[in-house]
FIDRENDREN-915263 format. One line per 10 residues: number of its first residue (from 1); their letters; for each residue x, y, z of N, C-alpha, C. Coordinates in nm, 2 decimals, padded with zeros to 4 digits. Layout:
NUM) A) X:Y:Z:X:Y:Z:X:Y:Z  ... $
This chain:
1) XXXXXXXXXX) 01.80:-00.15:-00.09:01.66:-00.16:-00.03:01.58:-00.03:-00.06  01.42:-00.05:-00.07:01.36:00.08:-00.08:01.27:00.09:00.02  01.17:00.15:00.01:01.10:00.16:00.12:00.95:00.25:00.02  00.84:00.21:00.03:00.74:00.26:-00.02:00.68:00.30:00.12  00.59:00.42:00.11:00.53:00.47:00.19:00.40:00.55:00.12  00.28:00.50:00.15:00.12:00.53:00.09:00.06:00.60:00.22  00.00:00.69:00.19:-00.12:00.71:00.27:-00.21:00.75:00.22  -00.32:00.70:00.26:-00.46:00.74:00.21:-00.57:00.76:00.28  -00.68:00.79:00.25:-00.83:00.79:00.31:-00.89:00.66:00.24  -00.97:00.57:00.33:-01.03:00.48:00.32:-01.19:00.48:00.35 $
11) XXXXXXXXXX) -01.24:00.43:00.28:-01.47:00.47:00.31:-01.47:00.39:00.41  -01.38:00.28:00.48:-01.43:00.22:00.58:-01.29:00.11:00.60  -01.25:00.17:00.72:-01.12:00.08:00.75:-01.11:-00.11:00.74  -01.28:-00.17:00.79:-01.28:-00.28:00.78:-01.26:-00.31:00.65  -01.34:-00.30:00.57:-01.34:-00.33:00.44:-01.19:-00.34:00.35  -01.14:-00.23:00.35:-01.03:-00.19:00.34:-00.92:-00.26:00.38  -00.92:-00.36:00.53:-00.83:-00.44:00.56:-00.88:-00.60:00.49  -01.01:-00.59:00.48:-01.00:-00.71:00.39:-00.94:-00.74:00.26  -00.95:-00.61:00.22:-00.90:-00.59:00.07:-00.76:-00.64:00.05  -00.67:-00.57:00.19:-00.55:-00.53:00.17:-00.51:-00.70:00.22 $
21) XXXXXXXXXX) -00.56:-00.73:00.31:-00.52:-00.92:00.38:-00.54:-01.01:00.23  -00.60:-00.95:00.16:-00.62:-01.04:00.02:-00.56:-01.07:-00.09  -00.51:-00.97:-00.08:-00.41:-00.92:-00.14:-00.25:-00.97:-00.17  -00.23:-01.08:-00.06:-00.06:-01.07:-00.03:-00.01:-01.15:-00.14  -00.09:-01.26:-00.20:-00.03:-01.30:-00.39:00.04:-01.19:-00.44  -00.03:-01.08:-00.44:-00.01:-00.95:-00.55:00.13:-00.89:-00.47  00.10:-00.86:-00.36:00.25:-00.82:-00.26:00.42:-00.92:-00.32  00.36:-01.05:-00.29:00.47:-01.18:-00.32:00.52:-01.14:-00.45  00.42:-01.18:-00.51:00.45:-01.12:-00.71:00.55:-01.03:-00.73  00.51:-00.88:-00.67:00.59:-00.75:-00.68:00.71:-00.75:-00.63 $
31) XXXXXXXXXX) 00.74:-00.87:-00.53:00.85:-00.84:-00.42:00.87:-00.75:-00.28  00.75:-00.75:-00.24:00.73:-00.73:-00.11:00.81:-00.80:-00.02  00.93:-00.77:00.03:00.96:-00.87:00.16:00.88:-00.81:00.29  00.88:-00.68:00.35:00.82:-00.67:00.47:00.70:-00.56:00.45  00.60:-00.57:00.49:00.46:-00.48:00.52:00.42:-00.47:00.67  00.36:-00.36:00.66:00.33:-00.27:00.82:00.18:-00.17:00.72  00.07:-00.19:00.80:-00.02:-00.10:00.78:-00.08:00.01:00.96  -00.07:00.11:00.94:-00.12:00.19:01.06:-00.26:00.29:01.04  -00.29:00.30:01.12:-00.43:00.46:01.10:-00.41:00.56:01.22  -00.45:00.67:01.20:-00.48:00.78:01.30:-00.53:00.73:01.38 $
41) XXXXXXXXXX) -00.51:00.72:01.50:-00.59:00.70:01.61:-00.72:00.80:01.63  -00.72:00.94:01.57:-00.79:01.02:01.53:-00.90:00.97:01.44  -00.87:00.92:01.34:-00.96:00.93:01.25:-00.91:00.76:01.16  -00.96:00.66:01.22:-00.92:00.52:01.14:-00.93:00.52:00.96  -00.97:00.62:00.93:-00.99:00.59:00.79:-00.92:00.64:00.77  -00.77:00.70:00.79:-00.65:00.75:00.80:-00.54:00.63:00.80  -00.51:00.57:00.66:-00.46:00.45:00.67:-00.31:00.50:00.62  -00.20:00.48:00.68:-00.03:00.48:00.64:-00.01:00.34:00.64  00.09:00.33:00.48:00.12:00.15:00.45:00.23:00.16:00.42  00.32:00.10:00.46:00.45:00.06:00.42:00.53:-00.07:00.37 $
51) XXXXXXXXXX) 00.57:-00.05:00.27:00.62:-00.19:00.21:00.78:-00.15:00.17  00.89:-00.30:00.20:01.01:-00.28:00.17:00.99:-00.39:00.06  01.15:-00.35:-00.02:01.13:-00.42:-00.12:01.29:-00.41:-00.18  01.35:-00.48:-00.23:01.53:-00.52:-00.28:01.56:-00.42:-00.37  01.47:-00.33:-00.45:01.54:-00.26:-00.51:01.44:-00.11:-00.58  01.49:-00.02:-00.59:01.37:00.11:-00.64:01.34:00.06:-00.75  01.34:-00.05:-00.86:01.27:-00.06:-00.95:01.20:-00.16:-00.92  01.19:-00.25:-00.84:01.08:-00.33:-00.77:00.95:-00.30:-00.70  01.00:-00.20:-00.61:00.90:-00.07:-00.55:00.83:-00.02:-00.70  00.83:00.06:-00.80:00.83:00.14:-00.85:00.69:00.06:-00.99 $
61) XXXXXXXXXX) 00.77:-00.06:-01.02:00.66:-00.16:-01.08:00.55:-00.19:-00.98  00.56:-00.19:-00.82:00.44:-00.24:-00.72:00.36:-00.11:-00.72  00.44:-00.01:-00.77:00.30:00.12:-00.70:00.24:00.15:-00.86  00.29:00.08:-00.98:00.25:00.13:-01.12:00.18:00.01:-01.18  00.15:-00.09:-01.07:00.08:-00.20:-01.15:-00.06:-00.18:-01.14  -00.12:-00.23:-01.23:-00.30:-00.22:-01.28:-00.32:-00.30:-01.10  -00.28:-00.36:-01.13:-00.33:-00.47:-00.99:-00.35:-00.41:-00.83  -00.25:-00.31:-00.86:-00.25:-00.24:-00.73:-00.41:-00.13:-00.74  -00.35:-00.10:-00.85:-00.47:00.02:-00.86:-00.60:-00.01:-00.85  -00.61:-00.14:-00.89:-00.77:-00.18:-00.90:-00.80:-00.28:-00.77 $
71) XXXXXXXXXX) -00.71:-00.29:-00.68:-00.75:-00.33:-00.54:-00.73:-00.21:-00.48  -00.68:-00.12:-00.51:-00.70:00.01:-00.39:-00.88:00.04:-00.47  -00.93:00.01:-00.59:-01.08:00.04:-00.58:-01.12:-00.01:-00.53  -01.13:-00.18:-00.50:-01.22:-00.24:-00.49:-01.21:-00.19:-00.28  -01.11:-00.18:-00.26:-01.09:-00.15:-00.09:-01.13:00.01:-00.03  -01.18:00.05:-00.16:-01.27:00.18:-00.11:-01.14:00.29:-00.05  -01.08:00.34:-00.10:-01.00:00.41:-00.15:-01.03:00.54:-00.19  -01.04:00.66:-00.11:-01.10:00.79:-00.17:-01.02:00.87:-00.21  -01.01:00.93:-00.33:-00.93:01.02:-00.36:-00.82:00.93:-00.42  -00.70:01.06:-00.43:-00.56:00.99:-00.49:-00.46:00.95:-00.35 $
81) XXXXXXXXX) -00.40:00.89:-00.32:-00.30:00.83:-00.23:-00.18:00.94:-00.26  -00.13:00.89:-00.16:-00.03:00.99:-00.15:00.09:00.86:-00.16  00.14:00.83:-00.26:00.28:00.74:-00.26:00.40:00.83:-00.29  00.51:00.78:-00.21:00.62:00.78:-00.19:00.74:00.66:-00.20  00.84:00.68:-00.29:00.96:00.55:-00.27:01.06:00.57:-00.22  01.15:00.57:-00.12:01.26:00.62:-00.05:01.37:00.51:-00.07  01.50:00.53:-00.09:01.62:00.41:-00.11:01.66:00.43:00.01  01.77:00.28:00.06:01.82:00.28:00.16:01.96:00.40:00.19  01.98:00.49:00.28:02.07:00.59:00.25:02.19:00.57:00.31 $
């Protein structure tokens, strides 16, 4: 099992959860079995996302696909994300 872990700044948390609810074809595709999105209670545009997934090369194609990349633009997405892939230990 892996575990991907993102965080980013978002221009506007709403928008940003529509993006991401839209999304879940492209999740299924990659092999997403479970998702969890949070924010700072401080600062909502403070978005941490986590996705598991059966294997580090499943994770690793989800965070390197065009598709990802170009829905993190379209969901207003500032800057670079901070990703991470962790195996089960």
């Amino acid at each position: 099992m892996a575990l991907t872990v993102v965080r980013h700044t978002v221009s506007d948390y709403s928008a940003w959860r529509e993006v991401y609810d839209s999304v879940k074809p492209l999740q299924t595709k990659y092999g997403v079995l479970e998702e969890s999105a949070y924010q700072d209670p401080g600062n909502p545009n403070d978005v941490l996302v986590l996705h598991r997934f059966a294997s580090v090369a499943k994770a690793e194609a989800f965070v390197n696909s065009p598709e990802l990349r170009e829905s993190m633009g379209r969901a207003g997405v500032v800057g670079h994300p901070r990703i991470e892939i962790f195996e089960d230990a």
